[in-house]
C-alpha atoms as one frame of an Amber mdcrd trajectory, in Angstrom:
protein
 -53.841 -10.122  -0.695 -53.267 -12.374  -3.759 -49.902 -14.090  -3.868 -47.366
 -13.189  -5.624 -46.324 -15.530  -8.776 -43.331 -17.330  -8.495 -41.119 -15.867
 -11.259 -38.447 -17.420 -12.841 -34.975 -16.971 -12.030 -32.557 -15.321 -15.002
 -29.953 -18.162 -15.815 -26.610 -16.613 -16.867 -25.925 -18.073 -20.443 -23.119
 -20.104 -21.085 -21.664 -17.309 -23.281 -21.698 -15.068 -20.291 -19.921 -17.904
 -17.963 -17.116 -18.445 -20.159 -16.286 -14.624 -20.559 -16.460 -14.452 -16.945
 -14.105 -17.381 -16.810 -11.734 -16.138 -19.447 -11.688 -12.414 -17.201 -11.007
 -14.261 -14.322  -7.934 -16.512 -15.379  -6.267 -12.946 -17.804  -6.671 -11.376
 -14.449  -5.342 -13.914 -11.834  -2.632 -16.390 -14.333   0.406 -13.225 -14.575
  -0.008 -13.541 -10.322   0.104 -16.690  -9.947   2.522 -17.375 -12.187   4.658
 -14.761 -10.888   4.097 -16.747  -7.357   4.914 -20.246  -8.550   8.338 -18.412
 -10.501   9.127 -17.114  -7.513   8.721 -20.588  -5.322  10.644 -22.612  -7.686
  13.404 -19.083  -7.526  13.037 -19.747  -3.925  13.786 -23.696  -3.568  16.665
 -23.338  -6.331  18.581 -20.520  -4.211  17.969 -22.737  -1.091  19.530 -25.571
  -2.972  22.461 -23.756  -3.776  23.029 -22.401  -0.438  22.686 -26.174   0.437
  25.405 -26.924  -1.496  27.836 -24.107  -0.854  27.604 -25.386   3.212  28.747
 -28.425   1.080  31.764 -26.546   0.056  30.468 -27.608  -4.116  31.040 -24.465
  -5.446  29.726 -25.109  -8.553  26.999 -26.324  -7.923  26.093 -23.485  -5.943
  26.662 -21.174  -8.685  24.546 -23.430 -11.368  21.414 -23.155  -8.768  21.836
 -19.796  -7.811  22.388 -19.114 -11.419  19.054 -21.127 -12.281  17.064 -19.426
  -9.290  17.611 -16.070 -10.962  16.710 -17.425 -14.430  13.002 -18.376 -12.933
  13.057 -15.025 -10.679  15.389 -12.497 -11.821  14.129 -10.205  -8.855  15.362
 -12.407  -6.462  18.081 -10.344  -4.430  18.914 -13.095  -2.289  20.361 -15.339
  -5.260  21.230 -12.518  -6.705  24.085 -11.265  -3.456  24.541 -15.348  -2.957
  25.952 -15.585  -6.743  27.885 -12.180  -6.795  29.810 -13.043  -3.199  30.033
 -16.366  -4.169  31.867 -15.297  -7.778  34.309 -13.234  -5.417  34.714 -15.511
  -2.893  36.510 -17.776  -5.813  38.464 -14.383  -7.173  36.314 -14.035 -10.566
  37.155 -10.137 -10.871  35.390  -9.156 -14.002  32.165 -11.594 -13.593  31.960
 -10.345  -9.745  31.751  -6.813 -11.297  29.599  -7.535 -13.897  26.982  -9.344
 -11.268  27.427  -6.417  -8.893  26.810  -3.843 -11.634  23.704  -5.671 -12.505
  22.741  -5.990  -9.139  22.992  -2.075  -8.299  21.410  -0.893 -12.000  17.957
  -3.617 -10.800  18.493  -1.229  -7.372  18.677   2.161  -8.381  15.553   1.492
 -10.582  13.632  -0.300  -7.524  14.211   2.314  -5.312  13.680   5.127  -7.889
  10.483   3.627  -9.012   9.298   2.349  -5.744  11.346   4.662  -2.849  10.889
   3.377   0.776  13.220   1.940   3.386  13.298  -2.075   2.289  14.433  -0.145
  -1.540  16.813   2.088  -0.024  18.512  -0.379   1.842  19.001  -2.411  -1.464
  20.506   0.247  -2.825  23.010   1.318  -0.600  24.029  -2.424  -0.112  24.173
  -2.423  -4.268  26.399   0.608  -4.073  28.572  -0.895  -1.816  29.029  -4.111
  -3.432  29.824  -2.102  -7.148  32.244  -0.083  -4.893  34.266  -2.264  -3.386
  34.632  -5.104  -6.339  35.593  -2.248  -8.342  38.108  -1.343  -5.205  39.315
  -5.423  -5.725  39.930  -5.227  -9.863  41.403  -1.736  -8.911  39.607  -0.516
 -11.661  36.847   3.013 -11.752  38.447   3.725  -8.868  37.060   7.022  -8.892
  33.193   5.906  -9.883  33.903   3.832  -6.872  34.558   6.438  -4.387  31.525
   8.329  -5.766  29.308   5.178  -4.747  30.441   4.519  -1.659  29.613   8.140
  -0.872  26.562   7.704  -2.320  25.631   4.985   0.055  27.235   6.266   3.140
  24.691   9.702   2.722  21.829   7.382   2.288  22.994   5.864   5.145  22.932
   8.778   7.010  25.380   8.777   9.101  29.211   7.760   8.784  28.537   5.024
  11.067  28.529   1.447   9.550  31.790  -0.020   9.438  31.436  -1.826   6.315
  30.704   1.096   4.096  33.675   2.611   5.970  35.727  -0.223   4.954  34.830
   0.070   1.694  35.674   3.857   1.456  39.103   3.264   3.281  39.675   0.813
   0.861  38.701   2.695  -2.201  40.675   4.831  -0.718  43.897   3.104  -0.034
  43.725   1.826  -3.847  43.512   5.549  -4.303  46.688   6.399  -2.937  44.965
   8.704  -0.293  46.483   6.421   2.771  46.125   9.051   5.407  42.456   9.332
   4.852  42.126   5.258   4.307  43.627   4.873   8.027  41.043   7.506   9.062
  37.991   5.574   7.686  39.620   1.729   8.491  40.363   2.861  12.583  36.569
   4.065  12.361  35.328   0.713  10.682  37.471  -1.344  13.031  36.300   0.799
  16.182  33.100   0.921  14.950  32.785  -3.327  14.223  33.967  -4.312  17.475
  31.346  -3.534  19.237  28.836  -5.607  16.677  31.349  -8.330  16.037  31.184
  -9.433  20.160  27.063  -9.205  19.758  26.898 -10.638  16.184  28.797 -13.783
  17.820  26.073 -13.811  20.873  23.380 -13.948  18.909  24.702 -16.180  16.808
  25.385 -18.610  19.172  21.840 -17.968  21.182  20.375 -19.026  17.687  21.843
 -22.531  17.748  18.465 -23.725  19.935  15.932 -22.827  16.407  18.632 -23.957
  13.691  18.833 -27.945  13.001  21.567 -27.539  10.906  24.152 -27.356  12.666
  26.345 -26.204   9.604  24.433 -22.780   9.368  25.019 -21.298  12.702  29.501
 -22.135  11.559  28.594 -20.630   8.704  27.646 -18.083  10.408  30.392 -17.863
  12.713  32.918 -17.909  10.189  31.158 -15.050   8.182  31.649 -12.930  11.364
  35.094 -13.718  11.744  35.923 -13.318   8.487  34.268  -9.499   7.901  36.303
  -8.798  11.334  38.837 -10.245   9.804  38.820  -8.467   6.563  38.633  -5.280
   8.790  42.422  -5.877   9.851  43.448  -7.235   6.811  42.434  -4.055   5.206
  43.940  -1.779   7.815  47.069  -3.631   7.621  47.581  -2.702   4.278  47.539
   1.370   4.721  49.346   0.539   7.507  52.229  -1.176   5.141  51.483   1.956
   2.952  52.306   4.613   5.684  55.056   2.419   6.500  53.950   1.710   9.920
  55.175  -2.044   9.809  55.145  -3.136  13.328  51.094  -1.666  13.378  50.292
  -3.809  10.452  51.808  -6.858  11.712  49.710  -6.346  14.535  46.629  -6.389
  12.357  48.142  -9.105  10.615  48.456 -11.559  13.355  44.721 -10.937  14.630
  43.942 -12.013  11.340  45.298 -14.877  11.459  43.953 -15.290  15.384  40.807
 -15.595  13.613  41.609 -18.448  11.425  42.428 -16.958   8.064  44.592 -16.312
   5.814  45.075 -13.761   3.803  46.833 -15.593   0.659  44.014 -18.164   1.016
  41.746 -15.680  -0.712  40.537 -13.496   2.215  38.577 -10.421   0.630
């Protein structure tokens, strides 16, 4: 059998290379410059949280503002910056930032509906609820959200959207069906609050920082708190003063203050 000639090989031209190149970065660049928006988002938000354990407030606020102007998707700077604008009373911008937070949402979970979406959205909902419950304004829109959330939910069974109804509630004028919904969210946290404080403690072996796991602490001591604080006040409503001072002095059992800016 004769041998077969050795043919030559077809050489992609240099035309064809560069096209193929050109495909290649149009298809991969909006990805990975998505991914390197979304580092820097990421680093900038940690940086802020960084300061905040700092107690320098502002500075927080100008990182977690400049994490969301590389990422605007990013929920975590997004719920850092809108408690962080309550946390130092800022009504109207609170609102605003929680309004913007539940429209980006309602569109995720419309567009893209699965748990991770629908949990975004009912913690949006509740967040436009209850600042709206704390500038006492759209009182009525509010209630309408936080009923939204609760049936996404599920069940009446989480005792901050049941804090934020009673609440809504209370601002209402409806104080018999505030106490209903603040005894469930107090009944219902106490439970939680005694594990949350467990597990926050069994945590202190992974976290170096020391200043995380207080953070912590204090942020479960402080929603506990809030619980009372809030029952107190339909309490004072109904008139049942020697039940509210109750509430009152566990808050203050648990290190705050309401006057202090306790919310």
């Amino acid at each position: 059998m004769a041998a077969s000639p050795n043919l030559p090989q077809r050489q992609a031209s240099p035309i064809w290379q560069m096209i193929l190149i050109i495909l290649a970065i149009v298809i991969l660049l909006p990805g990975l410059i998505q991914t390197f928006r979304g580092e820097v988002s990421g680093w900038l938000h940690a940086r802020g949280f960084e300061a905040e354990l700092n107690e320098y407030l502002e500075v927080a606020e100008s990182f977690y503002r400049r994490s969301l102007g590389w990422d605007a998707q990013n929920a975590y700077a997004d719920l850092s910056l809108t408690n962080l604008l309550g946390r130092t009373g800022r009504a109207e911008e609170t609102l605003s930032a929680a309004e913007a937070e539940l429209a980006f949402a309602r569109a995720q979970y419309e567009s893209h509906p699965n748990g991770a979406t629908r949990a975004a959205l009912i913690s949006a909902l509740n967040h436009s609820a209850y600042f709206c419950g704390l500038a006492n304004t759209d009182l009525e829109r509010a209630l309408a959200q936080i009923n939204e959330a609760i049936d996404l939910f599920g069940q009446p069974t989480d005792p901050y959207l049941l804090d934020t109804r009673g609440y809504v509630l209370w601002r209402l004028g409806r104080q018999a069906e505030a106490l209903h919904e603040m005894n469930l969210a107090v009944d219902t946290n106490k439970h939680r609050y005694r594990a949350d404080h467990r597990i926050a403690k069994q945590r202190r072996t992974f976290i170096v920082d020391e200043r995380v796991t207080a953070r912590q602490l204090k942020g479960i001591d402080e929603r506990m708190a809030t619980l009372y604080y809030h029952r107190a006040l339909v309490n004072q409503a109904l008139g049942k003063d020697e039940l509210a001072q109750r509430d009152m002095d566990r808050v203050k059992n648990l290190g705050f203050d309401p006057a202090e800016g306790l919310y």
